[in-house]
N, C-alpha and C positions, 0 to 999 in steps of 0.2 A: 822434477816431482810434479809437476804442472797437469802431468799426462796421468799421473794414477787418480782412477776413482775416489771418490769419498766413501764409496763403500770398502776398498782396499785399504784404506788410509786407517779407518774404526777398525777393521780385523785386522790388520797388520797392528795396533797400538793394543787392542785386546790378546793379541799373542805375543805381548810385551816390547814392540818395539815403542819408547818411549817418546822418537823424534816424530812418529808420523803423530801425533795431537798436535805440535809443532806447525807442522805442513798444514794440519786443521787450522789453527788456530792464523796462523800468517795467511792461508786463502780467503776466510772468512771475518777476522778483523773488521776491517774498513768497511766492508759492507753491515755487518752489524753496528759498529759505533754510528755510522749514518743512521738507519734504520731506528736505532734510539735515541738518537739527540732529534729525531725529527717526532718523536712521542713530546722529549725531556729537551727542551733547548736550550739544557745550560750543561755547558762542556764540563765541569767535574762532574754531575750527577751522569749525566751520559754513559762517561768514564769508568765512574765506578759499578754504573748498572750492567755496562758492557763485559769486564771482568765478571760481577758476579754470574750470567748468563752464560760465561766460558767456565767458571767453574763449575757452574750447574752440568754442561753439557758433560765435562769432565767426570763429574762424581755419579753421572746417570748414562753415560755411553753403554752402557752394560744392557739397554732397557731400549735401548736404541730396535728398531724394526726394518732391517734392511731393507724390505720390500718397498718400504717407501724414499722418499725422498729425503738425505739426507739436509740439503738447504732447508726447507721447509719443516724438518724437526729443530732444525737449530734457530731460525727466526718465532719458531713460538715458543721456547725457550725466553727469548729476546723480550717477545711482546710482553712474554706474563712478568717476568721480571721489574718490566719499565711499567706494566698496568700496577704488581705488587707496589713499588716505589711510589708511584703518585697517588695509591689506591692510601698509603701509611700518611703523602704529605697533604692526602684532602686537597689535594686541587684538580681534580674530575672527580665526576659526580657519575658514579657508574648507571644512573639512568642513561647518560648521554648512550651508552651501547647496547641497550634495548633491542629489543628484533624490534622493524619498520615495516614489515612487511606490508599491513593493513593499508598503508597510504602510497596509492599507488597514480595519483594524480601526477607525477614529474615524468614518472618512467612510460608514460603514452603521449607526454607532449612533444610534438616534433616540429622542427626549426629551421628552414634555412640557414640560417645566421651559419659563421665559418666556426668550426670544431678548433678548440685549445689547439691541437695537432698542428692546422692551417695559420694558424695567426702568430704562432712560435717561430716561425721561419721569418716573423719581418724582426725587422730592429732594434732593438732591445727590448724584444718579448721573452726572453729566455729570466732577468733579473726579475720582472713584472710577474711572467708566469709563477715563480720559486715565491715571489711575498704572497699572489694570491694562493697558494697552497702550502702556504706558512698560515696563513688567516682561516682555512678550513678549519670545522670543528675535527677534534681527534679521531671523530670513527672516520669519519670523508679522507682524512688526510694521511693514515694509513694506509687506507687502501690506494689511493693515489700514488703512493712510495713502495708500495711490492708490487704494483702495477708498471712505472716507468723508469721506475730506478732501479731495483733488482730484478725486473725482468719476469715475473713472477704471471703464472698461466691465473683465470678466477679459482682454479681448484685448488692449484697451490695456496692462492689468496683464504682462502674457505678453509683451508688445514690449516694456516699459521693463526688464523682467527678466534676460529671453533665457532664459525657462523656456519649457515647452509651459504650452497653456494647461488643461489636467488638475493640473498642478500646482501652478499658482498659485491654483484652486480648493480642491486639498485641504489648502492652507495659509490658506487663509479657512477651511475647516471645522474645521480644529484651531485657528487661532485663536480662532474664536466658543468653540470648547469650551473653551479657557481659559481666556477670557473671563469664561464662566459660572461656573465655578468657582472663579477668583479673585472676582468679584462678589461669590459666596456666600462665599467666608473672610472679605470685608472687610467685612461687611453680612448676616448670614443673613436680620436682618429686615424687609429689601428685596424677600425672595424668596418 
Protein backbone atom coordinates (compact mmCIF):
# COMPACT_ATOMS: atom_id res chain seq x y z
CA UNK A 1 0.00 0.00 0.00
CA UNK A 2 3.27 2.02 0.31
CA UNK A 3 2.98 2.82 -3.57
CA UNK A 4 -0.70 4.29 -3.59
CA UNK A 5 -1.08 8.07 -3.46
CA UNK A 6 -2.55 10.09 -0.78
CA UNK A 7 -4.64 11.31 -3.27
CA UNK A 8 -6.02 7.62 -4.00
CA UNK A 9 -6.02 6.81 -0.59
CA UNK A 10 -8.76 10.07 0.36
CA UNK A 11 -10.85 8.99 -2.91
CA UNK A 12 -10.62 5.57 -2.42
CA UNK A 13 -11.94 6.09 1.48
CA UNK A 14 -14.55 8.67 0.07
CA UNK A 15 -15.86 6.04 -2.12
CA UNK A 16 -16.33 3.99 1.05
CA UNK A 17 -13.40 1.93 1.26
CA UNK A 18 -12.91 2.27 5.01
CA UNK A 19 -9.19 0.61 5.24
CA UNK A 20 -7.55 3.16 3.00
CA UNK A 21 -7.93 6.17 6.20
CA UNK A 22 -6.06 3.22 7.77
CA UNK A 23 -3.24 3.27 5.32
CA UNK A 24 -3.70 7.37 6.18
CA UNK A 25 -3.53 7.21 9.38
CA UNK A 26 -0.46 4.35 9.73
CA UNK A 27 1.67 6.55 6.95
CA UNK A 28 1.22 9.68 8.80
CA UNK A 29 1.12 8.66 12.43
CA UNK A 30 4.75 9.15 13.62
CA UNK A 31 5.34 11.91 11.64
CA UNK A 32 2.57 13.89 13.16
CA UNK A 33 3.01 12.70 16.86
CA UNK A 34 6.69 13.99 16.37
CA UNK A 35 5.65 17.11 14.75
CA UNK A 36 3.52 17.73 17.96
CA UNK A 37 5.23 16.76 20.74
CA UNK A 38 7.91 18.99 19.39
CA UNK A 39 5.09 22.05 19.66
CA UNK A 40 3.64 20.10 23.20
CA UNK A 41 6.58 18.07 24.92
CA UNK A 42 4.66 16.13 27.02
CA UNK A 43 3.87 12.76 25.58
CA UNK A 44 0.05 12.42 26.65
CA UNK A 45 -0.83 15.96 25.52
CA UNK A 46 1.10 15.00 22.29
CA UNK A 47 -1.07 12.03 22.26
CA UNK A 48 -3.97 13.09 22.65
CA UNK A 49 -3.57 16.35 20.41
CA UNK A 50 -2.38 13.83 17.66
CA UNK A 51 -5.60 11.80 17.79
CA UNK A 52 -7.63 14.75 17.81
CA UNK A 53 -5.87 16.08 14.60
CA UNK A 54 -6.72 12.52 12.89
CA UNK A 55 -10.05 12.91 13.80
CA UNK A 56 -10.27 16.24 12.49
CA UNK A 57 -8.65 15.15 9.34
CA UNK A 58 -11.20 12.31 9.40
CA UNK A 59 -14.44 14.20 10.02
CA UNK A 60 -13.14 17.19 7.18
CA UNK A 61 -11.54 14.80 4.52
CA UNK A 62 -14.64 15.75 2.60
CA UNK A 63 -13.15 19.50 2.22
CA UNK A 64 -9.85 18.18 1.55
CA UNK A 65 -8.47 20.05 -2.00
CA UNK A 66 -6.71 17.61 -4.01
CA UNK A 67 -4.91 19.86 -5.91
CA UNK A 68 -2.80 20.41 -3.21
CA UNK A 69 -0.71 18.54 -1.03
CA UNK A 70 -2.17 16.23 0.96
CA UNK A 71 0.93 16.17 3.77
CA UNK A 72 0.73 19.75 4.18
CA UNK A 73 -3.22 19.68 4.62
CA UNK A 74 -2.78 17.18 7.29
CA UNK A 75 0.34 18.95 9.29
CA UNK A 76 -1.87 22.27 9.60
CA UNK A 77 -4.40 20.16 10.77
CA UNK A 78 -1.60 19.11 13.35
CA UNK A 79 -0.25 22.76 14.05
CA UNK A 80 -3.82 24.41 14.78
CA UNK A 81 -4.86 21.70 16.95
CA UNK A 82 -1.36 21.75 19.16
CA UNK A 83 -1.60 25.90 18.69
CA UNK A 84 -5.78 25.28 19.88
CA UNK A 85 -4.34 23.13 22.91
CA UNK A 86 -1.68 25.49 24.39
CA UNK A 87 -3.62 28.59 22.98
CA UNK A 88 -6.76 26.82 26.14
CA UNK A 89 -3.47 26.01 28.52
CA UNK A 90 -1.91 29.74 28.21
CA UNK A 91 1.37 28.69 27.80
CA UNK A 92 2.35 30.64 24.49
CA UNK A 93 1.48 33.92 24.29
CA UNK A 94 0.30 34.23 20.48
CA UNK A 95 2.19 37.43 20.14
CA UNK A 96 5.12 35.18 20.01
CA UNK A 97 3.76 34.48 16.13
CA UNK A 98 3.45 37.94 14.84
CA UNK A 99 4.52 38.51 11.39
CA UNK A 100 8.57 39.76 11.76
CA UNK A 101 8.84 40.98 8.88
CA UNK A 102 9.95 44.67 9.67
CA UNK A 103 13.24 43.51 11.45
CA UNK A 104 15.38 42.57 8.91
CA UNK A 105 18.77 43.12 10.64
CA UNK A 106 19.58 39.00 10.92
CA UNK A 107 18.59 38.06 7.46
CA UNK A 108 21.56 40.41 5.80
CA UNK A 109 24.21 39.37 8.24
CA UNK A 110 26.64 37.03 6.78
CA UNK A 111 29.05 34.64 8.50
CA UNK A 112 31.77 32.62 7.76
CA UNK A 113 31.40 30.74 10.98
CA UNK A 114 30.34 26.76 9.73
CA UNK A 115 26.38 26.22 9.05
CA UNK A 116 24.37 23.87 11.73
CA UNK A 117 24.48 21.42 8.49
CA UNK A 118 28.66 21.46 8.78
CA UNK A 119 29.13 21.04 12.55
CA UNK A 120 26.39 17.98 12.67
CA UNK A 121 28.62 15.75 11.13
CA UNK A 122 31.28 15.97 14.07
CA UNK A 123 30.68 14.04 17.31
CA UNK A 124 27.97 14.22 19.32
CA UNK A 125 26.62 17.26 17.45
CA UNK A 126 23.38 15.32 16.43
CA UNK A 127 22.26 15.12 20.79
CA UNK A 128 23.51 19.04 21.14
CA UNK A 129 21.99 20.11 17.88
CA UNK A 130 18.17 18.40 18.90
CA UNK A 131 18.47 20.38 22.89
CA UNK A 132 19.60 23.59 20.84
CA UNK A 133 16.36 23.17 18.81
CA UNK A 134 14.28 22.03 21.73
CA UNK A 135 15.46 25.61 23.24
CA UNK A 136 14.19 27.53 20.01
CA UNK A 137 11.17 29.84 20.66
CA UNK A 138 7.96 27.98 19.17
CA UNK A 139 7.70 29.90 15.97
CA UNK A 140 11.82 29.23 15.11
CA UNK A 141 11.42 25.69 16.21
CA UNK A 142 8.51 24.77 13.91
CA UNK A 143 9.90 25.72 11.22
CA UNK A 144 13.06 23.92 11.92
CA UNK A 145 10.96 20.57 12.20
CA UNK A 146 8.98 20.83 8.80
CA UNK A 147 12.25 21.98 7.39
CA UNK A 148 14.56 18.89 8.45
CA UNK A 149 12.53 16.46 9.89
CA UNK A 150 9.56 16.09 7.59
CA UNK A 151 11.33 17.24 4.79
CA UNK A 152 9.06 19.97 4.01
CA UNK A 153 9.91 22.62 0.74
CA UNK A 154 9.33 26.81 2.57
CA UNK A 155 6.10 26.69 0.58
CA UNK A 156 4.86 23.64 2.10
CA UNK A 157 6.29 25.27 5.39
CA UNK A 158 4.13 28.60 4.48
CA UNK A 159 0.82 26.40 3.93
CA UNK A 160 1.08 24.33 7.11
CA UNK A 161 1.76 27.87 8.83
CA UNK A 162 -0.60 30.36 7.05
CA UNK A 163 2.49 32.55 7.06
CA UNK A 164 3.72 34.14 3.67
CA UNK A 165 6.42 32.33 2.58
CA UNK A 166 9.11 35.47 3.31
CA UNK A 167 8.46 34.72 6.65
CA UNK A 168 8.82 31.47 7.20
CA UNK A 169 12.25 31.85 5.61
CA UNK A 170 13.23 34.57 7.81
CA UNK A 171 12.58 32.36 10.76
CA UNK A 172 14.90 29.67 9.30
CA UNK A 173 17.56 32.49 9.13
CA UNK A 174 17.15 33.33 12.61
CA UNK A 175 16.85 30.12 13.66
CA UNK A 176 20.08 28.81 11.91
CA UNK A 177 21.60 31.88 13.78
CA UNK A 178 20.68 30.59 16.86
CA UNK A 179 21.51 27.73 16.17
CA UNK A 180 24.93 28.80 15.78
CA UNK A 181 25.27 30.25 18.62
CA UNK A 182 23.89 28.11 21.03
CA UNK A 183 26.28 25.38 19.24
CA UNK A 184 29.01 27.66 20.21
CA UNK A 185 27.91 28.11 24.12
CA UNK A 186 27.38 24.32 24.45
CA UNK A 187 30.75 23.37 22.56
CA UNK A 188 33.14 26.21 21.46
CA UNK A 189 35.37 23.36 20.57
CA UNK A 190 33.09 22.09 17.96
CA UNK A 191 33.74 25.26 16.26
Amino acid sequence: MDDISDKKLVEDFLNGDQAAFDVIVERYFRAVFNFVYKITPETSAAEDITQEAFLKTWKNIRKYDTSRSFKTWIFTIAKNTAFDHLKKKKELSFSTFADDEGNSFLENVKSEDPLPDEIIMKEDMPQKLEKAIDALPPKYKVVMNLRYKEDMSFPEIAEVLGESQNTVKSRHRRAIESLKKAISDLDATFL
